[in-house]
DSSP file (Angstrom, degrees, kcal/mol; ACC not computed):
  #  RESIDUE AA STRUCTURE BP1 BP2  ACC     N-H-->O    O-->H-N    N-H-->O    O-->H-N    TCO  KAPPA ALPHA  PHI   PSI    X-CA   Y-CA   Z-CA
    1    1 A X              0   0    0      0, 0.0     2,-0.5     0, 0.0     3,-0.1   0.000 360.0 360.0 360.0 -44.2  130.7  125.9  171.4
    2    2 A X        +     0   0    0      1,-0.1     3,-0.5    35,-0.1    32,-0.0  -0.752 360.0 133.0-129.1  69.6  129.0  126.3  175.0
    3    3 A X        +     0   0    0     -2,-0.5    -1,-0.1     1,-0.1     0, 0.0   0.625  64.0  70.6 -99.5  -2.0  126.5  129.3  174.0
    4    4 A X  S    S+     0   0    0     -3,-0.1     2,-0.4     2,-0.1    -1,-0.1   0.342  82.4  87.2 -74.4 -17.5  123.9  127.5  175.6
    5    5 A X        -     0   0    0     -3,-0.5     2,-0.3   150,-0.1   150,-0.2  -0.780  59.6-158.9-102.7 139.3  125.6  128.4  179.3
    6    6 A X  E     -a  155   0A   0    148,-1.4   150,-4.2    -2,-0.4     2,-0.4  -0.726  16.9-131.6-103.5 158.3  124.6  131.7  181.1
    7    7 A X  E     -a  156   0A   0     -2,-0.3     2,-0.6   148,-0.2   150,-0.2  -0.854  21.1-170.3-109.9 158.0  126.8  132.9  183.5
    8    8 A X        +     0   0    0    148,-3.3   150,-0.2    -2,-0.4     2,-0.1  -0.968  63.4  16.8-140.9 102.5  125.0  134.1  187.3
    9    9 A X  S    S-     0   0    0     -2,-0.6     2,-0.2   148,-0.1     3,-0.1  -0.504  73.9 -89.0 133.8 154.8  127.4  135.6  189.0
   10   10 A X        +     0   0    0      1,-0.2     3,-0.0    -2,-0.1     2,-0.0  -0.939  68.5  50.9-149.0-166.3  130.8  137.3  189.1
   11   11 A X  S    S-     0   0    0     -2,-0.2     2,-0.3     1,-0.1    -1,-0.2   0.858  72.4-136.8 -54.6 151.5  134.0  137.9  189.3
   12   12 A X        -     0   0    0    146,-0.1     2,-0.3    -3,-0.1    31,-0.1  -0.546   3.7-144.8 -53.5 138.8  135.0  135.2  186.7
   13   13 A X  B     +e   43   0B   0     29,-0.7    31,-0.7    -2,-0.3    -1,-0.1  -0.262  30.6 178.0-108.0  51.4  137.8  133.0  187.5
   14   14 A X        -     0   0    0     -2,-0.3     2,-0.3    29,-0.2    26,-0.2   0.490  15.0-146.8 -59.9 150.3  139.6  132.4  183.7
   15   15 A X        -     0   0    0     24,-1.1     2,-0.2    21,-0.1    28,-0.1  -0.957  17.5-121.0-136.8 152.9  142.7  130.5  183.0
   16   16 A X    >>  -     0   0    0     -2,-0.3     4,-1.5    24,-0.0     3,-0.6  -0.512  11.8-118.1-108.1 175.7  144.8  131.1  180.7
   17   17 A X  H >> S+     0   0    0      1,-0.2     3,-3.4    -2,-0.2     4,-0.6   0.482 118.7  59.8 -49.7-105.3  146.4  129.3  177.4
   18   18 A X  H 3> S+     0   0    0      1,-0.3     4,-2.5     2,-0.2    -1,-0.2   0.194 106.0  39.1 106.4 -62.5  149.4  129.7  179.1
   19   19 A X  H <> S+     0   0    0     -3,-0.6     4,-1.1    -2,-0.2    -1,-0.3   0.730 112.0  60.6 -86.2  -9.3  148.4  127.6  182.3
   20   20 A X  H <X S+     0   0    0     -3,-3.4     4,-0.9    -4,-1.5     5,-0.5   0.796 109.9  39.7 -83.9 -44.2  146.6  125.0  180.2
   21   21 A X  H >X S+     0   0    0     -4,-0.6     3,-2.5    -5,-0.4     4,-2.0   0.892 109.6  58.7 -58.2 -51.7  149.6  124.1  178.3
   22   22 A X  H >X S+     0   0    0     -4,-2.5     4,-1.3     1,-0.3     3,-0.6   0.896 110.7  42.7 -24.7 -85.0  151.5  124.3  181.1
   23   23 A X  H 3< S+     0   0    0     -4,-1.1    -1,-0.3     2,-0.2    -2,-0.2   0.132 108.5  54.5 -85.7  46.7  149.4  121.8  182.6
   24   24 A X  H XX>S+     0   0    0     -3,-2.5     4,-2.6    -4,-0.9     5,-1.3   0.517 107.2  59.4 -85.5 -58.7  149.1  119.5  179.6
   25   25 A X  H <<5S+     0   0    0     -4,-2.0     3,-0.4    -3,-0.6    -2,-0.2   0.894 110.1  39.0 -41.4 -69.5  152.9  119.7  179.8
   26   26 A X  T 3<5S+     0   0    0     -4,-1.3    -1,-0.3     1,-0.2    -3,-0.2   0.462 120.1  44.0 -73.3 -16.9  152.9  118.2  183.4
   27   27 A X  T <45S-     0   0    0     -3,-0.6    -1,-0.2    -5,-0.3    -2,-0.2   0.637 104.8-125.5 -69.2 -27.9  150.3  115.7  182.9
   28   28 A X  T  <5S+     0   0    0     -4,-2.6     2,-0.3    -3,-0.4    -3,-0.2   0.605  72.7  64.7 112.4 -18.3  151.3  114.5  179.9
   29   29 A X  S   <S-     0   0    0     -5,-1.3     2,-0.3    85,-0.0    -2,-0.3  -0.953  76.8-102.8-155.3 161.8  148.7  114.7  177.8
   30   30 A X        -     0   0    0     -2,-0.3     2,-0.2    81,-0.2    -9,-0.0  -0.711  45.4-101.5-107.9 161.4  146.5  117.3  176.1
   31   31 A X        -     0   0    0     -2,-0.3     5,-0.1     1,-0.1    83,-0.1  -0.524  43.8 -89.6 -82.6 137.9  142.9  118.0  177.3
   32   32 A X    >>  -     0   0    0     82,-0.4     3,-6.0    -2,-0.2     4,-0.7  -0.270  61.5 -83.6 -81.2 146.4  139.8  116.6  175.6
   33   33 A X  T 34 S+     0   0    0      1,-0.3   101,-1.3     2,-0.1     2,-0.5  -0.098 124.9  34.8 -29.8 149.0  138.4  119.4  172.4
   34   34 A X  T 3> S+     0   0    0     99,-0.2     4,-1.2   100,-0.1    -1,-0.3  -0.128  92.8  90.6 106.8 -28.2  136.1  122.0  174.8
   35   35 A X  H <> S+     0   0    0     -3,-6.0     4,-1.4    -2,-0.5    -2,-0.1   0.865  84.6  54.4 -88.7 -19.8  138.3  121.9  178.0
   36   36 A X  H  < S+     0   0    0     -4,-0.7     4,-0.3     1,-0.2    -1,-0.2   0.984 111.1  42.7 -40.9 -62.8  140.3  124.9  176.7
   37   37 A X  H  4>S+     0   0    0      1,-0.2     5,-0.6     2,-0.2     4,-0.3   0.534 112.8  47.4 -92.3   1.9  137.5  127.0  176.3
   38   38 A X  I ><>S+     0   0    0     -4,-1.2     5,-2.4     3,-0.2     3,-1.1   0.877 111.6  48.7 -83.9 -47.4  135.7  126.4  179.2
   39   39 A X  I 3<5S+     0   0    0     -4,-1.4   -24,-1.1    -5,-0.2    -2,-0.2   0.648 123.6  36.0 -76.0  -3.6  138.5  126.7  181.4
   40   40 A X  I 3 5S+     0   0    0     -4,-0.3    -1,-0.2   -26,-0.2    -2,-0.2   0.408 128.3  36.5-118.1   4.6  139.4  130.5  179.3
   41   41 A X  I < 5S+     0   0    0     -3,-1.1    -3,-0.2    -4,-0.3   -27,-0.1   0.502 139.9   9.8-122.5 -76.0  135.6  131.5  178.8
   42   42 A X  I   <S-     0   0    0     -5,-0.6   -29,-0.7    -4,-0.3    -3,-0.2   0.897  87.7-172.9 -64.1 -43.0  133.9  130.2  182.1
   43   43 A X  B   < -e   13   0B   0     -5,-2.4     2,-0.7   -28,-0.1   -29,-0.2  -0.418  46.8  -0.7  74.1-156.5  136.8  129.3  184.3
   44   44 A X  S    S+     0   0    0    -31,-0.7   115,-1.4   115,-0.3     2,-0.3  -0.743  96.9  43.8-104.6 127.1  136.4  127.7  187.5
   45   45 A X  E    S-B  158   0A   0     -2,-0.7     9,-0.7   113,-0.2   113,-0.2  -0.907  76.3 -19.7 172.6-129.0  133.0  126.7  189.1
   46   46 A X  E     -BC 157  53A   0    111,-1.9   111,-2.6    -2,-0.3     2,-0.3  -0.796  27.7-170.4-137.5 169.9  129.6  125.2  188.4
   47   47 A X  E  >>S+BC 156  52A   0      5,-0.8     5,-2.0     1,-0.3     4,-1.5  -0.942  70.5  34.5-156.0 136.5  127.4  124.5  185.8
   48   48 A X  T  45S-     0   0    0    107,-1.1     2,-1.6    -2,-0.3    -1,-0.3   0.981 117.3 -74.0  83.9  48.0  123.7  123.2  186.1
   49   49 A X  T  45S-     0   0    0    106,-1.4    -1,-0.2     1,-0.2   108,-0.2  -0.326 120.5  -8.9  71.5 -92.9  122.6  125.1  189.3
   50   50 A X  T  45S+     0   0    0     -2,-1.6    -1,-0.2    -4,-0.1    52,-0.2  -0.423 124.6  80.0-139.4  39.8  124.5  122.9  191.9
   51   51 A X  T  <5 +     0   0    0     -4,-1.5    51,-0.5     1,-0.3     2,-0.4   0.709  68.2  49.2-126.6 -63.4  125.8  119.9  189.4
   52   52 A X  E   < -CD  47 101A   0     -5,-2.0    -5,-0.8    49,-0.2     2,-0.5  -0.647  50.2-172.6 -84.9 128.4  129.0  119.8  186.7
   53   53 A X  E     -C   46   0A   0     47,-3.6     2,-0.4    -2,-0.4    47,-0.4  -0.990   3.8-168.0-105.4 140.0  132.7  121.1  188.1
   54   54 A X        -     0   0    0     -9,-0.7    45,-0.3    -2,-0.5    -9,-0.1  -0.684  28.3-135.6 -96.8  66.8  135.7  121.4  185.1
   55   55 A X        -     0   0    0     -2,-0.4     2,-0.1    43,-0.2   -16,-0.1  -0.185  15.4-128.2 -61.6 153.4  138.6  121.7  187.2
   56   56 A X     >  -     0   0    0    -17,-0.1     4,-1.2   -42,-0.1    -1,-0.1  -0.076  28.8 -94.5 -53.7 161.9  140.7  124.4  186.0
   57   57 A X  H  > S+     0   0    0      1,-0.2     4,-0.8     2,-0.2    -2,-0.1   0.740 124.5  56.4 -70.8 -28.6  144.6  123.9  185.3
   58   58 A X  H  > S+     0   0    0      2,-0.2     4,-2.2     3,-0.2     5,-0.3   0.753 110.5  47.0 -75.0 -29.4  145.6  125.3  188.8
   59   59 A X  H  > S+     0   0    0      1,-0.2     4,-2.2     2,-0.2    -2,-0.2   0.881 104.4  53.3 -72.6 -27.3  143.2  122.5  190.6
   60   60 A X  H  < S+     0   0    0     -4,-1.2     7,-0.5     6,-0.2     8,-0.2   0.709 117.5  42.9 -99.2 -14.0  144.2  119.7  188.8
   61   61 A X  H  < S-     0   0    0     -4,-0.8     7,-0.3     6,-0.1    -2,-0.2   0.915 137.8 -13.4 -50.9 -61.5  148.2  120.8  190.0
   62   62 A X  H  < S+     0   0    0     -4,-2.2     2,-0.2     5,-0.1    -3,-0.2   0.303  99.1 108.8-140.1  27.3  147.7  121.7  193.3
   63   63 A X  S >< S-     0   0    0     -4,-2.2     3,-2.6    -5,-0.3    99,-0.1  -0.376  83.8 -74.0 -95.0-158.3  144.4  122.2  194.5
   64   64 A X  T 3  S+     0   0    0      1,-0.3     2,-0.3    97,-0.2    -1,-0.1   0.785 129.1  34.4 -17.9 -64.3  142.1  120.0  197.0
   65   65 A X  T 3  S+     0   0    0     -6,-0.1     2,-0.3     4,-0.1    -1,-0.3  -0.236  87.8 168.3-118.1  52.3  141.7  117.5  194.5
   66   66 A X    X>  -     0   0    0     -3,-2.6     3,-3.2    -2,-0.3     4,-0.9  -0.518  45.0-107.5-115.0-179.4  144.4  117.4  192.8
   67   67 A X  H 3> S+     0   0    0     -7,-0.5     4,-1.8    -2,-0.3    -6,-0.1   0.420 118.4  49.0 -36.3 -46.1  145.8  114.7  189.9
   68   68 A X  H 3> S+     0   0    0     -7,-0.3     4,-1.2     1,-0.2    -1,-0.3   0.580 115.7  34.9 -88.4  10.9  148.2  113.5  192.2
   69   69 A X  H <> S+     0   0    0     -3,-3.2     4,-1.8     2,-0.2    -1,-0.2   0.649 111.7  64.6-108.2 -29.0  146.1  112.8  195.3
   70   70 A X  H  X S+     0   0    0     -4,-0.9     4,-2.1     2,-0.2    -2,-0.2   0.988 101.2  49.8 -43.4 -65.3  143.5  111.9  193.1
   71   71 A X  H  X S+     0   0    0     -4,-1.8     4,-2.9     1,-0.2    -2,-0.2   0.667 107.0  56.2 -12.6 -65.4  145.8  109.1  192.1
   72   72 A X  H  X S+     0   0    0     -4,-1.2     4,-0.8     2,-0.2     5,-0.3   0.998 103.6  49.1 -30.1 -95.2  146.2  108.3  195.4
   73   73 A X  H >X S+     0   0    0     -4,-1.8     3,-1.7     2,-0.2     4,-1.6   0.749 113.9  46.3   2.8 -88.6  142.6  107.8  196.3
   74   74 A X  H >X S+     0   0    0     -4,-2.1     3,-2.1     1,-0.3     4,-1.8   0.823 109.0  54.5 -40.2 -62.3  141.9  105.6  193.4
   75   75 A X  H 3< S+     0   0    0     -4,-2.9    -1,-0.3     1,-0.3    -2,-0.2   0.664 123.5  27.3 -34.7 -49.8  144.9  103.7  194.0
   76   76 A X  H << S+     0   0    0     -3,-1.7    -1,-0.3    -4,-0.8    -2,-0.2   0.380 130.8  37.8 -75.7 -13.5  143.8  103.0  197.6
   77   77 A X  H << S+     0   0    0     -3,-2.1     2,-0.2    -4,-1.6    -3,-0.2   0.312  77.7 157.0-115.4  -4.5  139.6  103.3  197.1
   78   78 A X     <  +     0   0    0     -4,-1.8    11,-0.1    -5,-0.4     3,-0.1  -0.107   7.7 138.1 -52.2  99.1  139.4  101.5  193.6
   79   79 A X        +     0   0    0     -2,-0.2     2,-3.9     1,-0.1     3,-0.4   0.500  36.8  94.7 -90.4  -8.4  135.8   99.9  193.0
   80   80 A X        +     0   0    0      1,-0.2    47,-0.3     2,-0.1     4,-0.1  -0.009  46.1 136.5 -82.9  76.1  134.2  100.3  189.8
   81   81 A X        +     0   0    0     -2,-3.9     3,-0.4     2,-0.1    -1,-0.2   0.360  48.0  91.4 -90.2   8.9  135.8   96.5  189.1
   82   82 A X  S    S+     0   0    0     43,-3.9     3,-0.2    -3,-0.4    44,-0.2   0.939  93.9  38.6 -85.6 -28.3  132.1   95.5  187.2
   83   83 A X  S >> S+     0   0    0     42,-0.4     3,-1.9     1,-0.1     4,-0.9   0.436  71.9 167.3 -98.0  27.0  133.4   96.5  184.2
   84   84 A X  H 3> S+     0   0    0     -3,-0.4     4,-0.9     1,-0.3    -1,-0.1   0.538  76.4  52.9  20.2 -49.0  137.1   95.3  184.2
   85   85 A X  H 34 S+     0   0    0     -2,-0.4    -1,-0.3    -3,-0.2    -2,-0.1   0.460 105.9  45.5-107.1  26.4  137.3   96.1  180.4
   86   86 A X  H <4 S+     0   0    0     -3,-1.9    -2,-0.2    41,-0.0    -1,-0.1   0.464 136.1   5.1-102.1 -48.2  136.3   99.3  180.0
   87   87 A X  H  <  -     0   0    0     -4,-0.9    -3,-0.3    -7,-0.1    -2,-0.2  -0.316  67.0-171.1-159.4  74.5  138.3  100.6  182.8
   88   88 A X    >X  -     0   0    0     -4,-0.9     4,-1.6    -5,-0.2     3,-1.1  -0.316  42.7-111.0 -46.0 140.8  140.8   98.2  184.8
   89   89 A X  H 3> S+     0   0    0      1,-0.3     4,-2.6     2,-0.2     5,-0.3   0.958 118.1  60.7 -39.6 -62.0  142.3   99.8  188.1
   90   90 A X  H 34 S+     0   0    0      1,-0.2    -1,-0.3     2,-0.2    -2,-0.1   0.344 111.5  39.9 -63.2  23.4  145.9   99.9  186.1
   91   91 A X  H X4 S+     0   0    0     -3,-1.1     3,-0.8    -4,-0.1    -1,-0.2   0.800 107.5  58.5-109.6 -40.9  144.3  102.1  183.6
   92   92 A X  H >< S+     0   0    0     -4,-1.6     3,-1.9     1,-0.3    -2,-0.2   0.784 106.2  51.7 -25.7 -59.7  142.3  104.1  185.8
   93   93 A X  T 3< S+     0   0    0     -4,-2.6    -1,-0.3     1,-0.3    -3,-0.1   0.582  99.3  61.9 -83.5  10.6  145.5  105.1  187.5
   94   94 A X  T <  S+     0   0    0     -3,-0.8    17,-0.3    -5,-0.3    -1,-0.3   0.646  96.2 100.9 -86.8 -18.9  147.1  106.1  184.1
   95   95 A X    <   -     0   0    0     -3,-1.9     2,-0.3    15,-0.1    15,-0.2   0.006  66.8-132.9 -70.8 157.7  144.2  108.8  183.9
   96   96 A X  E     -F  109   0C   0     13,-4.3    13,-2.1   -26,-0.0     2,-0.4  -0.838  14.5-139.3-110.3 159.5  143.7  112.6  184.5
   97   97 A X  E     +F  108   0C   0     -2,-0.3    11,-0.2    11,-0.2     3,-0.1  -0.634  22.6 177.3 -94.3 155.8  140.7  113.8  186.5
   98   98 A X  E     -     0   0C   0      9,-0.8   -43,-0.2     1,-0.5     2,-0.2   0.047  67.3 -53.7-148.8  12.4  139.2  117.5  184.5
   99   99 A X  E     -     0   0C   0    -45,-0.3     8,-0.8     8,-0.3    -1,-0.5  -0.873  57.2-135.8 148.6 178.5  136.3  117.8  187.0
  100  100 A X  E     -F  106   0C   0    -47,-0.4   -47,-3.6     6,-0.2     2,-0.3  -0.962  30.4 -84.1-170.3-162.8  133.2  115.9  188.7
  101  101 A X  B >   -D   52   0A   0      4,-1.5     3,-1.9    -2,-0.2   -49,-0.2  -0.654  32.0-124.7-113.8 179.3  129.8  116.2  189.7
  102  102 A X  T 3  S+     0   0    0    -51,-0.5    -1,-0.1     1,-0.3   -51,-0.1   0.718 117.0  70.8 -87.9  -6.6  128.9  117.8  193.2
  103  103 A X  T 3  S-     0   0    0    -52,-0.2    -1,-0.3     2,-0.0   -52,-0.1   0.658 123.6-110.8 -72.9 -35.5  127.0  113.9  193.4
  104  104 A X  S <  S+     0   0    0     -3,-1.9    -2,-0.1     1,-0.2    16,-0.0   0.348  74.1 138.1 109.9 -28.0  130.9  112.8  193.6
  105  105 A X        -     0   0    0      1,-0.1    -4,-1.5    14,-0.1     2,-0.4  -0.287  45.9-138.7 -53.0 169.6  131.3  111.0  189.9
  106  106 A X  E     -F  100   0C   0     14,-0.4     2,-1.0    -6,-0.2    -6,-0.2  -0.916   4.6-131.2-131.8 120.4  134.4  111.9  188.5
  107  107 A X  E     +     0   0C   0     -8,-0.8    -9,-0.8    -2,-0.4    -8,-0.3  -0.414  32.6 179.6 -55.5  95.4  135.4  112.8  185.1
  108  108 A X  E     -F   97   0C   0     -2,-1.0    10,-3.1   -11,-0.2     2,-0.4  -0.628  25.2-162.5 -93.2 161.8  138.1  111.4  183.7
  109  109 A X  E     -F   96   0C   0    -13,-2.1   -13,-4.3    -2,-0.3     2,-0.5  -0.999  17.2-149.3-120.5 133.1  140.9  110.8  180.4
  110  110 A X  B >   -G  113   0D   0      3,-0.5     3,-2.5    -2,-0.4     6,-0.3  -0.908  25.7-128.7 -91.1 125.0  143.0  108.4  179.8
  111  111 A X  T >  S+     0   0    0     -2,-0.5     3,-0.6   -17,-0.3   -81,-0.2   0.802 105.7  70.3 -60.9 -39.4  146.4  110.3  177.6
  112  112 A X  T 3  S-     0   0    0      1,-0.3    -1,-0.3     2,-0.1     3,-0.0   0.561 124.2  -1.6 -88.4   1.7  146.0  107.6  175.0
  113  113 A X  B X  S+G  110   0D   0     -3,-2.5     3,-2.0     3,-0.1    -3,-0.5  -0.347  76.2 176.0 178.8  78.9  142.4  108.9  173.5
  114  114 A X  T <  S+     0   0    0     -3,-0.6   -82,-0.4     1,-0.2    -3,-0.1   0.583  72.2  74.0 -96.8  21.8  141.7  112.0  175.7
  115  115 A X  T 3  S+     0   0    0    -83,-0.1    18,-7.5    17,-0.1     2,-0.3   0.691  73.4  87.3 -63.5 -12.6  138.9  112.7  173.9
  116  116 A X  E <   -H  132   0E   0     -3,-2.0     2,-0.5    -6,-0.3    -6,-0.4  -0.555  67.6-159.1 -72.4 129.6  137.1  109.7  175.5
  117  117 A X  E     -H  131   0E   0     14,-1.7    13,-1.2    -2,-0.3    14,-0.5  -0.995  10.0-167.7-112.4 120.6  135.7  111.5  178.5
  118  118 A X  E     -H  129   0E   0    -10,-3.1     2,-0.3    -2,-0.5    11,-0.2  -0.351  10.8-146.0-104.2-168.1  134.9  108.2  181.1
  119  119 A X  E     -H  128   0E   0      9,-0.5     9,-1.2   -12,-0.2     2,-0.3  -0.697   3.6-146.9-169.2 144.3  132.6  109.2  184.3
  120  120 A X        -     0   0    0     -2,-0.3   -14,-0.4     7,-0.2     7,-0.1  -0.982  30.0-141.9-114.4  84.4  133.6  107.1  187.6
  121  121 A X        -     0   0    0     -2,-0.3   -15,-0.1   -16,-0.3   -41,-0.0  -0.420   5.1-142.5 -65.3 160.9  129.7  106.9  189.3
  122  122 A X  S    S+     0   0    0    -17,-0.1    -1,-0.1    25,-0.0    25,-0.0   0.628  98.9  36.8 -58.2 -64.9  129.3  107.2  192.8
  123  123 A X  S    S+     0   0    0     24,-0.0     2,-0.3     2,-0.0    -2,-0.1  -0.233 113.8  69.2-126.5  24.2  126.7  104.9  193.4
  124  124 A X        -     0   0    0      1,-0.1     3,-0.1    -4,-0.1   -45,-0.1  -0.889  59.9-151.3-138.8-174.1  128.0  102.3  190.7
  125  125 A X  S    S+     0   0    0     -2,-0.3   -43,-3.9     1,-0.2   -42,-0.4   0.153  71.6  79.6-153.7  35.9  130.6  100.3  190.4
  126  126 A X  S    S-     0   0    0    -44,-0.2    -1,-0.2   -45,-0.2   -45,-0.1  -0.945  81.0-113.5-138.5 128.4  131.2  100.0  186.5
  127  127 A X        -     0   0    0    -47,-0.3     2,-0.4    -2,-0.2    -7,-0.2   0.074  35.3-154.9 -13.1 128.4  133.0  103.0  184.6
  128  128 A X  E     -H  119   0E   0     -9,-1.2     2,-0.9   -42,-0.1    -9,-0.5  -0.969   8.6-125.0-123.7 138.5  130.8  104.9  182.1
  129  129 A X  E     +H  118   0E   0     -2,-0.4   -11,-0.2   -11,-0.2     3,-0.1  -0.779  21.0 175.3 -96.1 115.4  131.4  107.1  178.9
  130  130 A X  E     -     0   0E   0    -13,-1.2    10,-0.2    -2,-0.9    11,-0.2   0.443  47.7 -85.6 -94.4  23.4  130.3  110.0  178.8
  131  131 A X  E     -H  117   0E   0    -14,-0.5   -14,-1.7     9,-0.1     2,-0.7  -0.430  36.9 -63.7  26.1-150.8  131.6  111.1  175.5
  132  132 A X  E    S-H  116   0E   0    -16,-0.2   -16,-0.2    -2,-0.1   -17,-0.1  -0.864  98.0  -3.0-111.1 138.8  134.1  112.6  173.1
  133  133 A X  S  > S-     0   0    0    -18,-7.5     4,-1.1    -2,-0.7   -99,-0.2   0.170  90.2 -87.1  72.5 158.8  135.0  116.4  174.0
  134  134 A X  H  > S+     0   0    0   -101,-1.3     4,-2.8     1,-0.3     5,-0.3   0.735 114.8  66.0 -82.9 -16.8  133.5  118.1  176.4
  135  135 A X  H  4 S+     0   0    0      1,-0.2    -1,-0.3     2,-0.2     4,-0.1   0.444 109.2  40.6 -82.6  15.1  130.9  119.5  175.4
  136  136 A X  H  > S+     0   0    0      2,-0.2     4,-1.4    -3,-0.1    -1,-0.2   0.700 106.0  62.9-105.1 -27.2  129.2  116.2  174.9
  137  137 A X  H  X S+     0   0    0     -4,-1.1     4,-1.7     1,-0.2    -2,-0.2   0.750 104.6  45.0 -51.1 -46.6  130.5  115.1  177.6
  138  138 A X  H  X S+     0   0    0     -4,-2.8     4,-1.7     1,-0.2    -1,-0.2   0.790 112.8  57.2 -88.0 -15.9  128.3  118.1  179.8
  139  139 A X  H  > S+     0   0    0     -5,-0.3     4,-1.0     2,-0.2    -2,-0.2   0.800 100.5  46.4 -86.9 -31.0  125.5  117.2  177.9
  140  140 A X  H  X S+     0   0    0     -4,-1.4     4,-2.6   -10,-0.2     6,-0.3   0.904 114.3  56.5 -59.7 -43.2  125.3  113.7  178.6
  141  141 A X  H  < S+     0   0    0     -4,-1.7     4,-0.4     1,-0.2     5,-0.3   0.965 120.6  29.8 -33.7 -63.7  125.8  114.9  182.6
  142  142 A X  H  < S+     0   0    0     -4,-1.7     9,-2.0     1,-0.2    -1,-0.2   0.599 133.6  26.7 -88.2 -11.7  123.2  116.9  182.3
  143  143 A X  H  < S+     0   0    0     -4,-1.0    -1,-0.2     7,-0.2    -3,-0.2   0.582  93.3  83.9-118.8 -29.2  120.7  115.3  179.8
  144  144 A X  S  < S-     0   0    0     -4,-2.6    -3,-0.1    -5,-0.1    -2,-0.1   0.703  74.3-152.0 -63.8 -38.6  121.5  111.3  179.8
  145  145 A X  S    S+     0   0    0      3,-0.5     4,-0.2    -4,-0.4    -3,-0.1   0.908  75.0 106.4  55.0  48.2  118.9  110.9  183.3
  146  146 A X  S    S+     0   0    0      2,-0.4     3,-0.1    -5,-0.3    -5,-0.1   0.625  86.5  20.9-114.5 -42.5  121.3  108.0  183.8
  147  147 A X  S    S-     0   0    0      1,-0.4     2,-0.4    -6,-0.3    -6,-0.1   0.850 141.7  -8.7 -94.0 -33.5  123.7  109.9  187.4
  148  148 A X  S    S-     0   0    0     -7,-0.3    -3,-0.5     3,-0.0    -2,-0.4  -0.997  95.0 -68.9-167.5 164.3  120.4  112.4  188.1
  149  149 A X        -     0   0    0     -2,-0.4    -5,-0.1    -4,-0.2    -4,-0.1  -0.105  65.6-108.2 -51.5 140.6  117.3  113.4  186.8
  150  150 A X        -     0   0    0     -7,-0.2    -7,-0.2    -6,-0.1     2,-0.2  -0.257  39.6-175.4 -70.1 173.2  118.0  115.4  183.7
  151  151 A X        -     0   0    0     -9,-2.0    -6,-0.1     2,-0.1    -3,-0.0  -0.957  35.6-138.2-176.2 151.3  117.6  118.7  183.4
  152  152 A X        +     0   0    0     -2,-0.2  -104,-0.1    -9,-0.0    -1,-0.1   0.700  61.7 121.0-104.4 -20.9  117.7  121.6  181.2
  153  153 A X        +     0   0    0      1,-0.1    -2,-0.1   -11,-0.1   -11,-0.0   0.066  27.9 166.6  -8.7 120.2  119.4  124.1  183.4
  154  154 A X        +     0   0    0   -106,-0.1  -148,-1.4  -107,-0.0     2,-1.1  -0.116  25.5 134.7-129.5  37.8  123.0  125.6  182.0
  155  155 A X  E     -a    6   0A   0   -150,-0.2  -106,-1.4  -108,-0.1  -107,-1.1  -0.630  43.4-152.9 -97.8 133.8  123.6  128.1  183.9
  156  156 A X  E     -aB   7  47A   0   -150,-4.2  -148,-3.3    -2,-1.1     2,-0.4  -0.791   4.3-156.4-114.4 136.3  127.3  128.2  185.1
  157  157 A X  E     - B   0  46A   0   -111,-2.6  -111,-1.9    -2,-0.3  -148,-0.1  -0.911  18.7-130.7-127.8 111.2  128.3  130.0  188.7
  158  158 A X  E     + B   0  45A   0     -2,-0.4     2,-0.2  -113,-0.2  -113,-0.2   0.127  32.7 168.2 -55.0 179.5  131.9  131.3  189.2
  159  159 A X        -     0   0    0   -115,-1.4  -115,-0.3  -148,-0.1     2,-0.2  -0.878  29.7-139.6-167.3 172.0  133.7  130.4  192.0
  160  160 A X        -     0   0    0     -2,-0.2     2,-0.5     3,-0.2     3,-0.5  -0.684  12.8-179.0-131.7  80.0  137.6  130.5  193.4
  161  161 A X  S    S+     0   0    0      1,-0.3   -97,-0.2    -2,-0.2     3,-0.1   0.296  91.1  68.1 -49.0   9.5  138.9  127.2  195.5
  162  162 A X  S    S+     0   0    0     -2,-0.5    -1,-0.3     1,-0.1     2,-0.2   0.794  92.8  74.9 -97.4 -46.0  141.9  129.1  195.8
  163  163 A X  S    S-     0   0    0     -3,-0.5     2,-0.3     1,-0.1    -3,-0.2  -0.310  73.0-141.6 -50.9 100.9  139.6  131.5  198.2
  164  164 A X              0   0    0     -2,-0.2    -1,-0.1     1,-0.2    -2,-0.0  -0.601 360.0 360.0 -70.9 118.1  138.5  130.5  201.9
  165  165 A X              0   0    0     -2,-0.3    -1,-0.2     0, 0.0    -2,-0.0   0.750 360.0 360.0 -80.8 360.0  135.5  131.5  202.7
């Protein structure tokens, strides 16, 4: 499914089934086809040199950015209003975050089809698909030249957020 990513780098930082259900359980919702095995083959960090994050099941619980401060935010920061029917605020805040780009987009699912992976831009202020499952999803990131220049790059570099440097 992701043989295409080299890893540069160790120790890995895995999750396990265990903590993805777990936090499927507490979201609500299961995780779009791909985000299993990236978060139990790769773990947490970065993909594309300096580009893709997947948050892991411990981030999107309690770390720095996680689902419920995310929540927050939007609730209080909401712009992407140019597409209104793609992604209305009240839907937006019905969504899980799985990751972003170090640019700041943010990945999202909405529980009612979380295979749809939407994209939150930065620098836009209408809602984007980036596809179904993740691994179409990173391949639009990285390949689409619509959020940065594409690039062929897949090379994924662990990291720990739980870990001060």
């Amino acid at each position: 499914m992701f043989e295409n990513i080299t890893v540069t780098g160790s120790p890995l930082v895995l999750s396990t089934d265990a903590e993805v259900d777990q936090a499927q359980a507490v979201l609500g919702t299961r995780f779009p086809t791909g985000y299993r095995e990236y978060v139990t083959q790769f773990g947490e960090g970065i993909l594309g040199g300096v580009y893709v994050r997947i948050y892991p099941p411990h981030q999107l619980l309690h770390g720095g950015n996680s689902q419920a401060q995310w929540v927050e935010r939007i609730n209080q920061y909401w712009f992407w209003d140019d597409d209104k029917e793609l992604m209305p605020k009240e839907k937006a805040l019905q969504c899980i975050i799985i990751g972003d780009t170090y640019d700041g987009d943010e990945l999202i699912i909405h529980p009612s089809d979380p295979e749809r992976i939407y994209v939150l831009p930065r620098h836009s202020e209408a809602a984007l698909v980036a596809g179904n499952g993740l691994v179409e999803a990173i391949e639009w990131l990285c390949s689409s030249n619509v959020l940065t220049e594409a690039f062929t790059e897949r090379d994924f570099e662990p990291f720990d957020s739980r870990v001060q440097p």
